[in-house]
DOTIGU-671312 format. One record per residue (C-alpha): residue number from 1; residue in three letters; z, x, y. Coordinates in steps of 0.02 Angstrom, whole numbers, plus 50000, padded with zeros to 5 digits. Example, Ala and Ser with C-alpha at 12.3 -4.5 7.8 and 13.67 -1.06 7.14 Angstrom:
BEGIN
<mimi:1&torvex:ALA&zz:50390&xx:50615&yy:49775>
<mimi:2&torvex:SER&zz:50357&xx:50684&yy:49947>
This chain:
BEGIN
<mimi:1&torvex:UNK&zz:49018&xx:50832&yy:47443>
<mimi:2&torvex:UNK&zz:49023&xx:50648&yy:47406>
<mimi:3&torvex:UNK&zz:49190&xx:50618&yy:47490>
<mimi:4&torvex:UNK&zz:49159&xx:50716&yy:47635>
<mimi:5&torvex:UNK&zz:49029&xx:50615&yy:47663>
<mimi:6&torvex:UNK&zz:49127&xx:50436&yy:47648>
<mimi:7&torvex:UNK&zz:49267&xx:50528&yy:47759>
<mimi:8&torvex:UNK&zz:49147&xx:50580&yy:47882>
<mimi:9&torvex:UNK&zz:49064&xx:50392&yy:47884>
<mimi:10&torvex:UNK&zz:49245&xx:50345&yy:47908>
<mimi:11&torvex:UNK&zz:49284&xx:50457&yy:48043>
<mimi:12&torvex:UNK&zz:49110&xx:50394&yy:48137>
<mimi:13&torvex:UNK&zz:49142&xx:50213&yy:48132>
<mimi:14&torvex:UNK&zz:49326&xx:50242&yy:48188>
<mimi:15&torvex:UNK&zz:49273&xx:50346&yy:48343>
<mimi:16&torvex:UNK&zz:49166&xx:50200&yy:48387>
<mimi:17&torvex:UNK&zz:49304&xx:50083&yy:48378>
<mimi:18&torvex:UNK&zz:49431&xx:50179&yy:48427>
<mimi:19&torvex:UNK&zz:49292&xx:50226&yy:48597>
<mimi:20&torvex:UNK&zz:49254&xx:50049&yy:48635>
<mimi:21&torvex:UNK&zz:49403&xx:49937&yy:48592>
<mimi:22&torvex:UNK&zz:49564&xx:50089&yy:48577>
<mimi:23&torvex:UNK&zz:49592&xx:50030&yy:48409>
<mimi:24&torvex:UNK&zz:49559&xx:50068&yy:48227>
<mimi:25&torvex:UNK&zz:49511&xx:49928&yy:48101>
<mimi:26&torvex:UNK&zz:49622&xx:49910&yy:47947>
<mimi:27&torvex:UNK&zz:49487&xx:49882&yy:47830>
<mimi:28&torvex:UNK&zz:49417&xx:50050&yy:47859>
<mimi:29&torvex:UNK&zz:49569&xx:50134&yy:47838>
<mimi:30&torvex:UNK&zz:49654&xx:50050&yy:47711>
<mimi:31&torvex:UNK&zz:49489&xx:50037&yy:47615>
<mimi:32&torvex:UNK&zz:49454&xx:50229&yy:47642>
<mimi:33&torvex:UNK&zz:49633&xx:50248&yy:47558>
<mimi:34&torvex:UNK&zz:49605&xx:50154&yy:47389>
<mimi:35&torvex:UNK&zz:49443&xx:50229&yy:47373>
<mimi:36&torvex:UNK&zz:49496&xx:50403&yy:47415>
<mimi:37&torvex:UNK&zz:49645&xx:50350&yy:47265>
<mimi:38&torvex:UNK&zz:49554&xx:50282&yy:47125>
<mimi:39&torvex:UNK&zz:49410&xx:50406&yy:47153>
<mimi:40&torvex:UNK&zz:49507&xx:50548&yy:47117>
<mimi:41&torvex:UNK&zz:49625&xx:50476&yy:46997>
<mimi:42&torvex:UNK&zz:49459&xx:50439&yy:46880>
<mimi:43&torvex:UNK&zz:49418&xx:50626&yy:46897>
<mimi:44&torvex:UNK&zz:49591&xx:50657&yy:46840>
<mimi:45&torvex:UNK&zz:49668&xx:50736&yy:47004>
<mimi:46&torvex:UNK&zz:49837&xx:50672&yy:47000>
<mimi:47&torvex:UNK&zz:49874&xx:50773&yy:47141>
<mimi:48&torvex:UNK&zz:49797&xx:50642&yy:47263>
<mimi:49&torvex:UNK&zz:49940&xx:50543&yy:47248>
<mimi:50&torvex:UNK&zz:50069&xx:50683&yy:47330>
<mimi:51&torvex:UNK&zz:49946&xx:50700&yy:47476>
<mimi:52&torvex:UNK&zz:49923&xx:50528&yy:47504>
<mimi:53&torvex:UNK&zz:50105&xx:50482&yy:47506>
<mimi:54&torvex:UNK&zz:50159&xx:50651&yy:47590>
<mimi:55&torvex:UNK&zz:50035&xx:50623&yy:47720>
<mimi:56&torvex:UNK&zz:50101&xx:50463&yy:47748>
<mimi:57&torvex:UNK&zz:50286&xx:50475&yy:47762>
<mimi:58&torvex:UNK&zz:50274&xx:50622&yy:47896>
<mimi:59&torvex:UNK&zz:50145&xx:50519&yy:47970>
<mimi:60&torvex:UNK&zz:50258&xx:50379&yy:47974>
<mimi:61&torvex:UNK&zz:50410&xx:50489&yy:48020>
<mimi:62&torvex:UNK&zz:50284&xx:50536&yy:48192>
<mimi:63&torvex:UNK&zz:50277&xx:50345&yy:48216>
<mimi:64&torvex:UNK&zz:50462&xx:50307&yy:48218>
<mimi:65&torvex:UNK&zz:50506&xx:50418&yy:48340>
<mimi:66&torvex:UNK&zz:50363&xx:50372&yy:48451>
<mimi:67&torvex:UNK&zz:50244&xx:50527&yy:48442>
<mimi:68&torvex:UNK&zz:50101&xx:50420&yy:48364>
<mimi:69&torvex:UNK&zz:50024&xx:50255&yy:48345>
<mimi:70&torvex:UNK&zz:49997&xx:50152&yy:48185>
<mimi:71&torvex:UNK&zz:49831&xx:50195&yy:48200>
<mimi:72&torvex:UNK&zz:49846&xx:50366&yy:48188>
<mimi:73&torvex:UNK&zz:49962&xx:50353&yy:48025>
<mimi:74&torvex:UNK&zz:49842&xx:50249&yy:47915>
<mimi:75&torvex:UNK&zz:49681&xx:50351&yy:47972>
<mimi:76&torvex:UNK&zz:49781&xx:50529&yy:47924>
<mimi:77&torvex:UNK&zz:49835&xx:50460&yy:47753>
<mimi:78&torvex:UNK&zz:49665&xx:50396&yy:47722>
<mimi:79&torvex:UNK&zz:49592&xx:50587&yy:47759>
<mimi:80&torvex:UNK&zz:49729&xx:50633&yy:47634>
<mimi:81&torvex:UNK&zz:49683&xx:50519&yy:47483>
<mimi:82&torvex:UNK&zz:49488&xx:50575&yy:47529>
<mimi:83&torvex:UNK&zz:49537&xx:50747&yy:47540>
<mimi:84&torvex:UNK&zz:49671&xx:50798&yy:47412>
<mimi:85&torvex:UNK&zz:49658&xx:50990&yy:47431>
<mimi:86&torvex:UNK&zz:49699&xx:51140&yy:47537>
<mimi:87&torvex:UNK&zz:49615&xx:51249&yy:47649>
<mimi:88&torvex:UNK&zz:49611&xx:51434&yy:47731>
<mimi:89&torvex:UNK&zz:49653&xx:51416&yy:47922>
<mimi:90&torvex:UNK&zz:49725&xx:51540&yy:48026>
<mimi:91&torvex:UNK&zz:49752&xx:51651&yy:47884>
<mimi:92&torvex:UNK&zz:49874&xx:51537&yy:47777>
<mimi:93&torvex:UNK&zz:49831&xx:51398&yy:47646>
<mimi:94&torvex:UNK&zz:49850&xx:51240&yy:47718>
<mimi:95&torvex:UNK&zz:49850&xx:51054&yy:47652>
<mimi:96&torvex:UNK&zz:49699&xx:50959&yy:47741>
<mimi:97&torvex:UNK&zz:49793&xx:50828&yy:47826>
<mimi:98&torvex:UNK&zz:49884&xx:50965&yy:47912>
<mimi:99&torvex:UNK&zz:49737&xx:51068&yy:47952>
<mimi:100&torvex:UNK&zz:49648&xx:50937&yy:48002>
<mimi:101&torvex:UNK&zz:49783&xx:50875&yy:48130>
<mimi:102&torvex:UNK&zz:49797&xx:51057&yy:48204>
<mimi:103&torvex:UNK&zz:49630&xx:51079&yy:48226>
<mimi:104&torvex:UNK&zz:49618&xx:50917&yy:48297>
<mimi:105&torvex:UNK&zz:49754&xx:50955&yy:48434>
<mimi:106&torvex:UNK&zz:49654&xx:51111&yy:48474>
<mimi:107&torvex:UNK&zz:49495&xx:51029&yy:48496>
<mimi:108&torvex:UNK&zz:49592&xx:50884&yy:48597>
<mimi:109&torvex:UNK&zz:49643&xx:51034&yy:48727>
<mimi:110&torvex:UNK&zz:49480&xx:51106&yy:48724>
<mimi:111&torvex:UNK&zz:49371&xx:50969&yy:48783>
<mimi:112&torvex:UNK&zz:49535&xx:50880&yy:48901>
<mimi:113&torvex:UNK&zz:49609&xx:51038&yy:48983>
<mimi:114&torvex:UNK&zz:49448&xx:51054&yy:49091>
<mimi:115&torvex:UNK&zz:49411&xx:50881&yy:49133>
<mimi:116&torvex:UNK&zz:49617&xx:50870&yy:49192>
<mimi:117&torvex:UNK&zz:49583&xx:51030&yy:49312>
<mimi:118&torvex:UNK&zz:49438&xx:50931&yy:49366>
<mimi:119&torvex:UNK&zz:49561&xx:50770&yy:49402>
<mimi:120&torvex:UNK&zz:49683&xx:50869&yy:49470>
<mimi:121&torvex:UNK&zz:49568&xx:50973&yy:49605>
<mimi:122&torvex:UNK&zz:49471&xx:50813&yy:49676>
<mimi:123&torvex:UNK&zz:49657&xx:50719&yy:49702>
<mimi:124&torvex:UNK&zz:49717&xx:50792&yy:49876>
<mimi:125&torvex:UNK&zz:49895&xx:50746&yy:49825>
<mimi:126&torvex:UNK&zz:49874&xx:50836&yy:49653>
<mimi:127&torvex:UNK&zz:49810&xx:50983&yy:49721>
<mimi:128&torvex:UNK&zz:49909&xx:51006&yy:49859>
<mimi:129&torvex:UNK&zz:50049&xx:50999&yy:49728>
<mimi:130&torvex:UNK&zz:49961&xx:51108&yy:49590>
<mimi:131&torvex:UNK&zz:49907&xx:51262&yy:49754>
<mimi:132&torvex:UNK&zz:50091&xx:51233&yy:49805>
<mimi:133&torvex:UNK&zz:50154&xx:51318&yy:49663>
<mimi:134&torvex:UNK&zz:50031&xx:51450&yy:49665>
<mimi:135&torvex:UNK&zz:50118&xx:51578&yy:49788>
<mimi:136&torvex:UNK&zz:50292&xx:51572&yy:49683>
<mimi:137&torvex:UNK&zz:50180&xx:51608&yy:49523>
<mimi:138&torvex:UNK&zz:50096&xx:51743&yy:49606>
<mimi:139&torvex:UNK&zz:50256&xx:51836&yy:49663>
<mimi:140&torvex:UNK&zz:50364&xx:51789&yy:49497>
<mimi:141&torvex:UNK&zz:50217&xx:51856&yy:49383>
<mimi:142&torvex:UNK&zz:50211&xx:52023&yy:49490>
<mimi:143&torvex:UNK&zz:50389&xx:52038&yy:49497>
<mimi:144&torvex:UNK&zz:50398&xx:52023&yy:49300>
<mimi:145&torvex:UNK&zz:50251&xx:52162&yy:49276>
<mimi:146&torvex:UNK&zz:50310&xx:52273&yy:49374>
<mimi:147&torvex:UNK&zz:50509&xx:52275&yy:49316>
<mimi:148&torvex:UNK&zz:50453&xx:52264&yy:49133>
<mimi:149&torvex:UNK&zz:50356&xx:52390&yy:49145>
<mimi:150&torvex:UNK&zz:50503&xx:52512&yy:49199>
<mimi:151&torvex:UNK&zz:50646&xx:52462&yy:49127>
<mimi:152&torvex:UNK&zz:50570&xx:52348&yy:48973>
<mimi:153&torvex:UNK&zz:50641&xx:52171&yy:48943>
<mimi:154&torvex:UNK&zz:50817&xx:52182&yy:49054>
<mimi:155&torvex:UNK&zz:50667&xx:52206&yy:49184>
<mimi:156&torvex:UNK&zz:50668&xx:51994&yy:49171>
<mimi:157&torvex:UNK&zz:50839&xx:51991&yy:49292>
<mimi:158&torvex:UNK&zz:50730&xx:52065&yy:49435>
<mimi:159&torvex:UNK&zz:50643&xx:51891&yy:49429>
<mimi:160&torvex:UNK&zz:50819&xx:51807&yy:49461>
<mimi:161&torvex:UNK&zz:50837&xx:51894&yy:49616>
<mimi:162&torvex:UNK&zz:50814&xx:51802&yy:49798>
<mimi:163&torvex:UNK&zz:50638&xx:51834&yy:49898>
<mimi:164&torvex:UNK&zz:50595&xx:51938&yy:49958>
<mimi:165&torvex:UNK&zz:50722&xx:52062&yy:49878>
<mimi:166&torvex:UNK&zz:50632&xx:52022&yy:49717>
<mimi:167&torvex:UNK&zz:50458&xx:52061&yy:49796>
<mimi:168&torvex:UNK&zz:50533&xx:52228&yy:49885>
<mimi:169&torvex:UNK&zz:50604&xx:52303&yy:49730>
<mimi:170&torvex:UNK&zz:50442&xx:52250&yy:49616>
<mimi:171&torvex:UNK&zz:50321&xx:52336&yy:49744>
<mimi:172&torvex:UNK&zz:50445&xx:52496&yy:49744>
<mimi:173&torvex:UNK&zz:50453&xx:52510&yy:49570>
<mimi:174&torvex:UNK&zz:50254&xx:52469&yy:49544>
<mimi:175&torvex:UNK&zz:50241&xx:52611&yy:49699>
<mimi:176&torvex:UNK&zz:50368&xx:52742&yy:49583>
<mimi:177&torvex:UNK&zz:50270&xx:52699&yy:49430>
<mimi:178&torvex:UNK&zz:50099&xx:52641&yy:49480>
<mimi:179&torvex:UNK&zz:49995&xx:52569&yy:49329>
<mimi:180&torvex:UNK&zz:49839&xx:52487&yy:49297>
<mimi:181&torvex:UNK&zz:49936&xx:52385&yy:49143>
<mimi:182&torvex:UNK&zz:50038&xx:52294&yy:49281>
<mimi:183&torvex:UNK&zz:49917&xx:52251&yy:49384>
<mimi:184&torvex:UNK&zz:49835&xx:52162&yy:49211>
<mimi:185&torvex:UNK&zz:50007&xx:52098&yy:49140>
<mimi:186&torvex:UNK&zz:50031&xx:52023&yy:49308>
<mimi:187&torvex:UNK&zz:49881&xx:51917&yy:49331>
<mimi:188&torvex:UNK&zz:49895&xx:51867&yy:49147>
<mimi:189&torvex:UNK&zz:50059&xx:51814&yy:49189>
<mimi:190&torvex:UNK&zz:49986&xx:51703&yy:49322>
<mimi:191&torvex:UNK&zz:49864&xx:51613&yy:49223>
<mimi:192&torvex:UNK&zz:49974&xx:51575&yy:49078>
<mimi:193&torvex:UNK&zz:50095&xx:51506&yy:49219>
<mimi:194&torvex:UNK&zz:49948&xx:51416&yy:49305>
<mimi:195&torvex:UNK&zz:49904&xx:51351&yy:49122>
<mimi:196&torvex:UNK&zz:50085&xx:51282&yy:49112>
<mimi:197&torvex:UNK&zz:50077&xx:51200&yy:49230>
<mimi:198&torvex:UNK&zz:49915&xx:51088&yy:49233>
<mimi:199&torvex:UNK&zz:49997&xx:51036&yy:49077>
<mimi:200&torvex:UNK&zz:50141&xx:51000&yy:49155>
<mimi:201&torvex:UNK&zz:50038&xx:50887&yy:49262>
<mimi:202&torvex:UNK&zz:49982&xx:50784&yy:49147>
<mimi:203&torvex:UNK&zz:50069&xx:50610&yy:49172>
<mimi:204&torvex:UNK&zz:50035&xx:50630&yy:49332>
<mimi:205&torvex:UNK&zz:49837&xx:50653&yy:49292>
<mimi:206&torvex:UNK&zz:49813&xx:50528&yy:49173>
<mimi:207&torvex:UNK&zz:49900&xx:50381&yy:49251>
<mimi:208&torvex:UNK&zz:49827&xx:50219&yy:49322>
<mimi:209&torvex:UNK&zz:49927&xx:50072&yy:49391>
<mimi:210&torvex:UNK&zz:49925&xx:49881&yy:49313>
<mimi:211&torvex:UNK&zz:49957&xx:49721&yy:49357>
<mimi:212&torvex:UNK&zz:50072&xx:49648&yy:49233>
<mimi:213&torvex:UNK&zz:49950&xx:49513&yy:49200>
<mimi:214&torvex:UNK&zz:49828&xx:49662&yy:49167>
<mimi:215&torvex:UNK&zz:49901&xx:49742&yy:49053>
<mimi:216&torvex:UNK&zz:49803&xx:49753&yy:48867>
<mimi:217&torvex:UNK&zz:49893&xx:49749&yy:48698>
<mimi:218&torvex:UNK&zz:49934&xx:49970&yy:48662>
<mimi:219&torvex:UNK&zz:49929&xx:50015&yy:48852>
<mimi:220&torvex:UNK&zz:50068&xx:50142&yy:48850>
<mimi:221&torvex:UNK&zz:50185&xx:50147&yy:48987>
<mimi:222&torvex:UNK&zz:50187&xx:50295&yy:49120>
<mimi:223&torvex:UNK&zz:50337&xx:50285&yy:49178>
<mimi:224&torvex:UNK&zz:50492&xx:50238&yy:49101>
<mimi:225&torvex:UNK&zz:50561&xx:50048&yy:49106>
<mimi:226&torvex:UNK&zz:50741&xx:50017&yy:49078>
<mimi:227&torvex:UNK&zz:50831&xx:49875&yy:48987>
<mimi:228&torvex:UNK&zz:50866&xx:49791&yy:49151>
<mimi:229&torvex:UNK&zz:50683&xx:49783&yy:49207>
<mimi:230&torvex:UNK&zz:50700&xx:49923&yy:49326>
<mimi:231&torvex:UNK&zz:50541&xx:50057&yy:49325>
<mimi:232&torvex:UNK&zz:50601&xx:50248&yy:49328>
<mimi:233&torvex:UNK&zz:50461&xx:50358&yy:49378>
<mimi:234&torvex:UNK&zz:50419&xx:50500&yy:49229>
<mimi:235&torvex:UNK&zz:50507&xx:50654&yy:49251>
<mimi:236&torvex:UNK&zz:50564&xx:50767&yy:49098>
<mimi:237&torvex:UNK&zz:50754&xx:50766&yy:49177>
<mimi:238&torvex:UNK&zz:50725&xx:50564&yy:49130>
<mimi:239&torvex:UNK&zz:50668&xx:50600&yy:48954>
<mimi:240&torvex:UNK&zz:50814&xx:50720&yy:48915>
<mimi:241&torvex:UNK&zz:50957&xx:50575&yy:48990>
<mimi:242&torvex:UNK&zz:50849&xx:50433&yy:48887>
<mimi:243&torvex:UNK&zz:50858&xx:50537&yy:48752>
<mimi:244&torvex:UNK&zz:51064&xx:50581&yy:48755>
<mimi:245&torvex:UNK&zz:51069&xx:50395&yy:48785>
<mimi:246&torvex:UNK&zz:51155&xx:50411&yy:48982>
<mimi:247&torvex:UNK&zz:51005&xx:50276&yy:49019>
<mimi:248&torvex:UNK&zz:50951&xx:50141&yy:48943>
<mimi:249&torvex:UNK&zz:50755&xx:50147&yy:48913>
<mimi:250&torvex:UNK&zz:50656&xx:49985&yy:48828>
<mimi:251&torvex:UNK&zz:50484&xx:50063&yy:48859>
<mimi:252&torvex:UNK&zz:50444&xx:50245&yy:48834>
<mimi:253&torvex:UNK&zz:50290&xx:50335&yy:48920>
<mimi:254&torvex:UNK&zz:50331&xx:50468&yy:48769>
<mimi:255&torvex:UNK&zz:50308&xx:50307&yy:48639>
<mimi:256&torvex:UNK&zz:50144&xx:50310&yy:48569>
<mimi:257&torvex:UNK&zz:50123&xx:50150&yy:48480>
<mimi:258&torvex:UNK&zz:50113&xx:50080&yy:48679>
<mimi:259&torvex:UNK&zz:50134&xx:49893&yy:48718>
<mimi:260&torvex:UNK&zz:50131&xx:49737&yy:48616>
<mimi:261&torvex:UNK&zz:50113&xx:49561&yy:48649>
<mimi:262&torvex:UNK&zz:50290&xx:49518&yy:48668>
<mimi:263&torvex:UNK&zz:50342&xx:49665&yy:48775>
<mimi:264&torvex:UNK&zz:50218&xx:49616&yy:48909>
<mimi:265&torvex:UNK&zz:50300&xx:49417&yy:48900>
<mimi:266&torvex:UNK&zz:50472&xx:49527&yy:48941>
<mimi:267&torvex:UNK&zz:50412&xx:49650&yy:49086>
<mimi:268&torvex:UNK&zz:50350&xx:49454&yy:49170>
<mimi:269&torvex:UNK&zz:50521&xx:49388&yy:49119>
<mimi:270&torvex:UNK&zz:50605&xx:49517&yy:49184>
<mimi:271&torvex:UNK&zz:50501&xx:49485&yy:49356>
<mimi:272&torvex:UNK&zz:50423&xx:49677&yy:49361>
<mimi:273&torvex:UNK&zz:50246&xx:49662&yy:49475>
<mimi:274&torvex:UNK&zz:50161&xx:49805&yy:49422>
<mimi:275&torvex:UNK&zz:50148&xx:49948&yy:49300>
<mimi:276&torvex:UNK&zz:50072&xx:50137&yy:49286>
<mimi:277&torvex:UNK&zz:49991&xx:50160&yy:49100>
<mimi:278&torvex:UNK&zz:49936&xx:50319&yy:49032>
<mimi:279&torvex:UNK&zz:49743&xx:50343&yy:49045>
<mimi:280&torvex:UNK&zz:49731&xx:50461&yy:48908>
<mimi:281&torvex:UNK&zz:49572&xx:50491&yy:48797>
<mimi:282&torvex:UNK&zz:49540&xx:50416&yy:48623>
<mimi:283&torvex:UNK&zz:49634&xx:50553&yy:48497>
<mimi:284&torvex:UNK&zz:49491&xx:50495&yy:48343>
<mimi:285&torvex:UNK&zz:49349&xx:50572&yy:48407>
<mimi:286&torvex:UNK&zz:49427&xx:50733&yy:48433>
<mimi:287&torvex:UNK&zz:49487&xx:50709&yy:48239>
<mimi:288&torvex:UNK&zz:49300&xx:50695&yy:48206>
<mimi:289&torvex:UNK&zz:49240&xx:50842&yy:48270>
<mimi:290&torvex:UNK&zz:49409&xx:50954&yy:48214>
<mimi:291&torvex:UNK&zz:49332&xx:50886&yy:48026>
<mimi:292&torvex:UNK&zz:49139&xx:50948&yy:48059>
<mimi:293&torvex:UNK&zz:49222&xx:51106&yy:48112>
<mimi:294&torvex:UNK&zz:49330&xx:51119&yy:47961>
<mimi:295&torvex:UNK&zz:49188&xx:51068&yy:47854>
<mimi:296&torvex:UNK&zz:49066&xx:51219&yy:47934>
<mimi:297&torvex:UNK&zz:49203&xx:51333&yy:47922>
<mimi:298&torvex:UNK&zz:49230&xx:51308&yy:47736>
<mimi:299&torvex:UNK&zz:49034&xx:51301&yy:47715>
<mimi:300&torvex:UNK&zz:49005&xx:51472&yy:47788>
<mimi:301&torvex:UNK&zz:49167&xx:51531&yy:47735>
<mimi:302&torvex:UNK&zz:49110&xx:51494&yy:47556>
């Protein structure tokens, strides 16, 4: 119970930090590390040291390839080294770092996927483009019920045909073979579709444009900014060429460690004006509560 208290301290006072200035002191991590160590090592669990440095290299491995800041690498291994044990979730044994991080992610989409509806419905632009999409979701999610439902998965190439020879032969099979299940399957259809794409939506939500002169050490990019200076708006067709290499990208929006010091002296250099960043929440607090959870969960699970 002891270190679940110092991790939770830990976890606190980086939410504050990580709330008020979008970073993570060392000295709390790092610290929260060699305690987490040499605790467990004097109770004789050697095992702390495969967690910590297990932890840490796919941590780091995230960080490389730009899925998460440096922040994010030394807070995980510190949970590791604090918490050198598994736990039950979703039905399998898992190590706590990786719990932790998945139930993290699914508190993250919890407490965001609302608030980015929200965004999206009071932006006229956003929700003009979000209600545009509605009436192909609509007819593609019927069209899929109803053709599955007769002639099971090959039932998918109805969807490929043109409208309204799509709609036609959906409404004569639903009209041959007329089931409740369809009209179910269809609408769930059309909210998983409508879920997809919110989500989709995302860099377009969470977006807010800078002055270069504005712009703070970590503000991550929105858009993506080539070696030559020139801004490319985010699209995922962009990602895939960046990532075959067919363009040239210095700044990612898909880079989590965001901006330093010397890549804003290079975007004035390079003579660029302005700059979209990526408004997204602090991740930390959402680690925090995915760790009360955990810890309630193997309390009453006990």
């Amino acid at each position: 119970m002891f270190v679940q208290v110092v991790t939770l301290a830990m976890l606190l006072v980086s939410s504050f930090y990580d709330l008020r200035e979008r970073r993570i002191p060392d000295i709390l991590t790092y610290g929260a590390t060699v305690f987490g160590i040499l605790y467990w090592l004097f109770l004789g669990n050697y095992a702390v040291l495969l967690y910590a440095a297990s932890t840490f290299l796919v941590a780091y491995l995230l960080y490389r390839i730009g899925m998460w800041a440096g922040g994010d690498v030394k807070l995980f291994t510190a949970v590791a080294a604090l918490n050198p044990h598994s736990v039950p979730l979703f039905g399998l044994s898992l190590p706590f770092p990786l719990a932790l991080f998945i139930a993290s992610v699914f508190v993250a989409f919890l407490l965001t996927f609302p608030w980015m509806l929200w965004r999206i419905m009071c932006s006229e632009q956003l929700r003009k483009n979000l209600m545009g999409a509605v009436p192909l979701l609509l007819r593609k999610s019927f069209v899929v019920a109803s053709s599955v439902s007769v002639f099971g998965p090959i039932g998918l190439l109805f969807s490929l045909l043109p409208f309204p020879t799509d709609v036609f032969s959906a409404l004569a099979l639903f009209l041959w073979s007329p089931s409740v299940d369809v009209v179910l399957s269809a609408l769930t259809l059309f909210l998983a579709g409508l879920f997809f794409r919110v989500l989709a939506m995302r860099t377009q939500v969470f977006r807010k444009v800078k002055k270069v002169e504005e712009l703070e050490d970590g503000d991550v990019p929105a858009d993506f900014v080539l070696d030559d200076g020139r801004v490319i708006p985010f699209s995922w067709r962009t990602a895939a060429l960046a990532e075959i290499g067919r363009i040239k990208v210095r700044y990612s929006p898909l880079r989590a460690a965001g901006l330093y010091p010397e890549d804003i002296e290079w975007l004035k250099k390079k003579g660029v004006k302005e700059i979209a960043v990526r408004t997204t929440t602090p991740f930390v607090p959402f680690v925090t509560v995915a760790y009360i959870l955990l810890l309630l969960a193997n309390y009453f699970g006990a």
